[in-house]
N, C-alpha and C positions, 0 to 999 in steps of 0.2 A: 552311259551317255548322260552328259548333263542336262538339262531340261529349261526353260525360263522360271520354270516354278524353283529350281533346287535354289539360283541364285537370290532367292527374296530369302531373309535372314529370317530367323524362327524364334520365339521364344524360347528364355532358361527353361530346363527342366526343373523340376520341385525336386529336390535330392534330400539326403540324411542331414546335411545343415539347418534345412528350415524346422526338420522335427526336432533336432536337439534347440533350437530356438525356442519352441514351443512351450518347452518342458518352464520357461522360465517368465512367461507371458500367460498366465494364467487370472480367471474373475478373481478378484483378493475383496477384502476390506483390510482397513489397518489402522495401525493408532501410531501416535511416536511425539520425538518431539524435533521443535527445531532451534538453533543455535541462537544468542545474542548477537547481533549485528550481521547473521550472517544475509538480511533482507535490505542490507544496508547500513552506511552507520548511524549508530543509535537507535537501528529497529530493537524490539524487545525479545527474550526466551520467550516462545509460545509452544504449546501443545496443537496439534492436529489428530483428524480421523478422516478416513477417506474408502472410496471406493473407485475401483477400475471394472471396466468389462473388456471386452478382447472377441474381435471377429477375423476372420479370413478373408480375402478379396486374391482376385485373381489365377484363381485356380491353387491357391494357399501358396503364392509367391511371395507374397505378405502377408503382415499381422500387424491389425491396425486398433490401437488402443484408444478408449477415452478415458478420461481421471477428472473426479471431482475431490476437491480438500476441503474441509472446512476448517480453520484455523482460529485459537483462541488464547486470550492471554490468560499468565497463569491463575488469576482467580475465575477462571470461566467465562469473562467477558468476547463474546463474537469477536474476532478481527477483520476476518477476510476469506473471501471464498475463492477458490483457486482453482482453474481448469487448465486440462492439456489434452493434445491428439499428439498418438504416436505412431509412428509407421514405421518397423523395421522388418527386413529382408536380409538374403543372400548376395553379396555382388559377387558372380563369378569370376570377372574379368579381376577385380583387385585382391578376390583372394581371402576376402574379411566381409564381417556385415555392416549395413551401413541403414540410419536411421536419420528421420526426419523427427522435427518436433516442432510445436507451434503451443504458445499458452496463451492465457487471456491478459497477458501484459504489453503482448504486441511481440513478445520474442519471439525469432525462427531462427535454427540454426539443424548444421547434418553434424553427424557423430558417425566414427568408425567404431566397431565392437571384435570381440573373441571372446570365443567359452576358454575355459580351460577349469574340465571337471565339473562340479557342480558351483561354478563364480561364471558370472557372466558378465563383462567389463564393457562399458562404453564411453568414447573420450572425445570432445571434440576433436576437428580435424583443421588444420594449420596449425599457423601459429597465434593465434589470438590472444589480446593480452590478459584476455581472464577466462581459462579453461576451466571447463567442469568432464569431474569425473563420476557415473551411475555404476554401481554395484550392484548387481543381486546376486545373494549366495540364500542355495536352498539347503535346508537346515533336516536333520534326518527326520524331524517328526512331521514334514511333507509342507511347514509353514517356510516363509522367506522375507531374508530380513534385508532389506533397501536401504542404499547408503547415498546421499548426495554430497558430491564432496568438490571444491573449487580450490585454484592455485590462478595469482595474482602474479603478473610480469614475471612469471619463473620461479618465484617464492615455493615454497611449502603447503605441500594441500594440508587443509584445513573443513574442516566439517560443517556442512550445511545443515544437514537434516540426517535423519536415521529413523525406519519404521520397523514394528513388524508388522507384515503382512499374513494373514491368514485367509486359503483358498475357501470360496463358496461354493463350487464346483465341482467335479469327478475330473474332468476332463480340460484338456488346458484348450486353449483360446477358444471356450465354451462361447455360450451364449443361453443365459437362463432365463426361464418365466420369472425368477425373483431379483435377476439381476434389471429384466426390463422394467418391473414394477417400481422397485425403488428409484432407477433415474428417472421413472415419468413422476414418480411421487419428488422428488428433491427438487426436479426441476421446477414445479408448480409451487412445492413449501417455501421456495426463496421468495419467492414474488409476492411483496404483499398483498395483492387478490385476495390469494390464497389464504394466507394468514385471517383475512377478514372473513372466509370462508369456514376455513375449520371450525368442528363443533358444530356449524348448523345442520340445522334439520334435513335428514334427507341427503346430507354431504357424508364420502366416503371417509373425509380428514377427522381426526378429532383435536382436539387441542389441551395439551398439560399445563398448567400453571403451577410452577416448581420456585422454588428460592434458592438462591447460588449458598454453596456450602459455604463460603471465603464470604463473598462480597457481602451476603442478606439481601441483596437487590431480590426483584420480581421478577421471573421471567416465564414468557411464552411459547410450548414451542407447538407446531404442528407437527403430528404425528399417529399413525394407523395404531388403535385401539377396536379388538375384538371382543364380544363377551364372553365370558364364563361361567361358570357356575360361582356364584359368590361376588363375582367382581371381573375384572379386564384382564385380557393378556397383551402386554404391549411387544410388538418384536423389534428384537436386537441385532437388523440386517448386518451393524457396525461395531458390533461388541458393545461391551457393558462397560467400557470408558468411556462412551458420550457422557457430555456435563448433564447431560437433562434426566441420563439415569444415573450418575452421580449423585446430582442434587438427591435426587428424590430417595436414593438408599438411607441416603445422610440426614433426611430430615423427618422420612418415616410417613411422608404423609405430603399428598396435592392436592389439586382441583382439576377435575379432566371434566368437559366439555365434550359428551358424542349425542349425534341425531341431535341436538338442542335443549335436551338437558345437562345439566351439572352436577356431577360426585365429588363429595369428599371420598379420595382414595386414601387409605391408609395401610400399612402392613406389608410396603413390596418386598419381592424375592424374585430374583433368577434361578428359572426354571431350566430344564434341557428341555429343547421342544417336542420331544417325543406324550410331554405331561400337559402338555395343550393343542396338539393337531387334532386329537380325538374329538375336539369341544368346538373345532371349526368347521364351518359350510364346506362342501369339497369346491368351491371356489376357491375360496381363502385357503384352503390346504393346498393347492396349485401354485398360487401368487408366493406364499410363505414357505412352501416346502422345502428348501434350503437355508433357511434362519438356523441357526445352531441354538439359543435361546432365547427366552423371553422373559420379559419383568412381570408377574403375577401381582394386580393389589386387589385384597376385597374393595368394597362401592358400597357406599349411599348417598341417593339425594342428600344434596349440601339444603342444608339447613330443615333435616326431616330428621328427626332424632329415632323416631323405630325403624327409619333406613328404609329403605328398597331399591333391591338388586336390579342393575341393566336388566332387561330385553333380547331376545335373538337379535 
């Protein structure tokens, strides 16, 4: 017997597609670079590093991403900061997956997708005169390498960008205590505020004064410096291709700025972090507990010649 209730229509069931979704939508950081012209013509080859986190909504129908970029030319020079949200699901009725995007240029567009194996493919949908194609193939050592790639009036794809991505995580569309710290931390270090903030007294930020390996310019960055026995551990929520631990490999030696004093830092090294969570608050082993490593330098007071070591 049919009922009034049978006739009101039900939601999809969460089936084996949205898990094999899953496996490819996981917290990452990454580095890579991206194409000449391909931001336009006569944009430049720049280098980026980024970070994604990945939640669940509606009873895991979807999986909804964020992405921060930060993007820079090749001597190290900041370019451009780059956000996106991603929303992709199952569509049963067409039989494929289908995803929403939206970045901070104003663009919005849907994309159809299909796994096949370990490649996960998504392509615009009509016919539009400039189609992008996203990639991700997971690679056997559990990292995943991201490919953006665009075709013009029908032409030939052609390469936008390419990363590798490496998971922060165990689990795919996690959600980490390190993964929430660092977007609260980036989204505050962009803002100059912040910047005028780091290094003071009493402030959780510190701030590095580093020299571009290429350019010799001066640069500043905000960034979470712990102490150690000897000197700082800095963490490498992004890997050890950011410019700022670059520079500072490269030139052996900064000026970091924590609680509102000043060290000459000298002597860095990437550590694994298991050689500095010992030496952290079990706060700070909570917040960083997923950091894979960190830059270690010994410390002294800048301009104290018998030195002395940070402080708890």
């Amino acid at each position: 017997m049919t009922t009034v209730q049978d006739t009101v229509p039900q939601p999809v069931a969460v089936g084996a597609e949205m898990a094999a979704l899953r496996r490819f939508h996981r917290d990452t950081t990454w580095s890579g670079t991206i194409t000449a012209g391909a931001m336009g013509p006569g944009s430049p080859a720049m280098t980026a590093t980024g970070s994604g986190t990945h939640t669940l909504i509606q009873d895991g129908r979807w999986v909804v991403g964020d992405y921060r970029q930060e993007q820079y030319l090749l001597d190290g020079t900041p370019a451009v900061s780059w956000q996106l949200h991603w929303v992709a699901g199952w569509d049963p009725a067409r039989g494929e997956y289908r995803a929403t995007l939206a970045d901070c240029y104003g663009h919005a567009a849907v994309m159809a997708g299909h796994i096949a194996g370990d490649r996960l493919v998504f392509e615009s949908i009509g016919e539009p005169a400039v189609r992008l194609r996203l990639t991700w193939d997971l690679e056997s050592d559990g990292g995943i390498t991201w490919r953006n790639e665009v075709r013009v009036e029908g032409g030939e794809w052609s390469l936008v960008e390419e990363y590798r991505c490496t998971p922060v995580t165990d689990a795919p569309a996690g959600h980490s205590a390190l993964n929430d710290a660092v977007r609260r931390f980036n989204k505050h270090a962009l803002n100059p505020l912040m910047r005028y903030l780091a290094g003071r007294r009493h402030w959780y930020a510190s701030r590095l004064g580093h020299v571009g390996r290429r350019s010799g310019r001066a640069y500043t960055t905000p960034l979470v410096a712990r102490p150690v026995p000897g000197g700082f551990a800095l963490p490498l929520p992004y890997g050890s291709d950011v410019d700022w631990c670059r520079n500072l490999l490269a030139a052996g030696r900064g000026v970091l700025t924590s609680d509102g004093v000043s060290y000459e830092v000298r002597s860095p090294r990437t550590v694994p972090a298991d050689e500095v969570v010992g030496h952290l608050t079990p706060t700070w082993q909570r917040l960083l507990g997923g950091v894979p490593e960190f830059v270690v330098v010994t410390a002294g007071r800048a301009g104290d010649e018998a030195g002395s070591e940070p402080g708890p």
